[in-house]
C-alpha positions in Angstrom: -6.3 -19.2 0.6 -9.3 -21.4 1.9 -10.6 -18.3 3.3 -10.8 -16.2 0.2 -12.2 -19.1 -2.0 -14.9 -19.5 1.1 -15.4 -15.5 0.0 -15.7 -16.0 -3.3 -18.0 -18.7 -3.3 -20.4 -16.7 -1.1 -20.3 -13.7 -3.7 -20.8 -16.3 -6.3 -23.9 -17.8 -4.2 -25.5 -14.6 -3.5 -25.2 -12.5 -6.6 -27.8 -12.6 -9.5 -25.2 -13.3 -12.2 -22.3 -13.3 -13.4 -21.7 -9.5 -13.9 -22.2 -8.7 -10.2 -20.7 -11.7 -9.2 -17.6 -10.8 -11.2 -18.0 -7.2 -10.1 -18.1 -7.9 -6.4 -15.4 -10.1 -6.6 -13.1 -7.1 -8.7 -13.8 -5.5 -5.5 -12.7 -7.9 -3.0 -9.5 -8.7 -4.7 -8.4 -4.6 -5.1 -9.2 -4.6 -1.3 -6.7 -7.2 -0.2 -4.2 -5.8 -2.8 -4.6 -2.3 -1.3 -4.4 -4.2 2.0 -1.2 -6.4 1.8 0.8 -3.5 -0.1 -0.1 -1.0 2.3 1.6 -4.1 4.9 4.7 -4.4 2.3 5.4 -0.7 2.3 5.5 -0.9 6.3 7.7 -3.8 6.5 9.8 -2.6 3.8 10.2 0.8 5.9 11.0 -1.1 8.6 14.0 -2.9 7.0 15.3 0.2 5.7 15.6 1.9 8.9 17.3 -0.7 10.4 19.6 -1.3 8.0 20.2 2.7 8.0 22.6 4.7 11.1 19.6 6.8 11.7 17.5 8.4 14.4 13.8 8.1 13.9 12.3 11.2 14.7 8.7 9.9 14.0 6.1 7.6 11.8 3.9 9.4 9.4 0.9 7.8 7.3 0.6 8.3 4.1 -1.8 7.7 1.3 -1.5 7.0 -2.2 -3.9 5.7 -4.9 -2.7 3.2 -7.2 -5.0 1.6 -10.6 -6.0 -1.0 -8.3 -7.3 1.7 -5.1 -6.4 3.4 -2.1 -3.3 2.3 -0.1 -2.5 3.7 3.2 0.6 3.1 5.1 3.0 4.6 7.9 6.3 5.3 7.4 9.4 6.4 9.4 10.9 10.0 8.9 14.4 9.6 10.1 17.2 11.9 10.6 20.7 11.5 8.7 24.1 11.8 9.6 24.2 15.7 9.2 21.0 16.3 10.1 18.9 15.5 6.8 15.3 14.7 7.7 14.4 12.1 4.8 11.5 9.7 4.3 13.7 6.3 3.7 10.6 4.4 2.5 9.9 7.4 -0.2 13.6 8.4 -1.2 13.8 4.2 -2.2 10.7 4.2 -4.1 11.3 7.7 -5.8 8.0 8.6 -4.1 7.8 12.3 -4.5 6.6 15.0 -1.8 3.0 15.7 -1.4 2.2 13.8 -4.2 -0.9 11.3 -4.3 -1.0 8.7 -7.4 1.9 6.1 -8.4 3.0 6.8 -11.4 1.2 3.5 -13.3 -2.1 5.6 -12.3 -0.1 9.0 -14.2 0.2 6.3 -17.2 -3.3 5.4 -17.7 
């Protein structure tokens, strides 16, 4: 937390007012979004898989963009019992194939 305030007062510090300031900062903030969901979508793959009985064939990055940016991320493609290849991380969020916005993005 200390660090982003330190951030924030230096945008604050070297911005001409309060429009770029606020402008800069919009920025900062979708960036560590983007950032720390792109690390939630990993982890959350990861806890699928290992709660699943299945053979991980795989990791494959994706990218999707959301209102707030760009998120990249890897995920595991995993084969089923049967022999079903299936994204786990993409069958849980209803994330569909090949396609590149979240559906809030669709909304707007």
């Amino acid at each position: 937390m200390t660090e982003i305030v330190s951030e924030i007062v230096e945008i604050l510090k070297s911005s001409n007012d309060l429009l770029e300031a606020e402008l800069k900062i919009l920025r900062l903030f979708s960036s560590l979004l983007c950032e720390a969901l792109g690390t939630s979508l990993e982890q959350l793959d990861q806890e699928l898989e290992k709660d699943a009985n299945v053979k991980v064939l795989r990791r494959d990055q994706r990218t999707i963009q959301f209102l707030f940016g760009e998120v990249t991320f890897k995920r595991r493609l995993v084969e089923e019992t049967g022999g079903y290849h299936v994204y786990l991380l993409d069958r849980h969020l209803g994330i569909k194939p090949r396609k590149r916005y979240s559906p809030l993005l669709f909304y707007y």
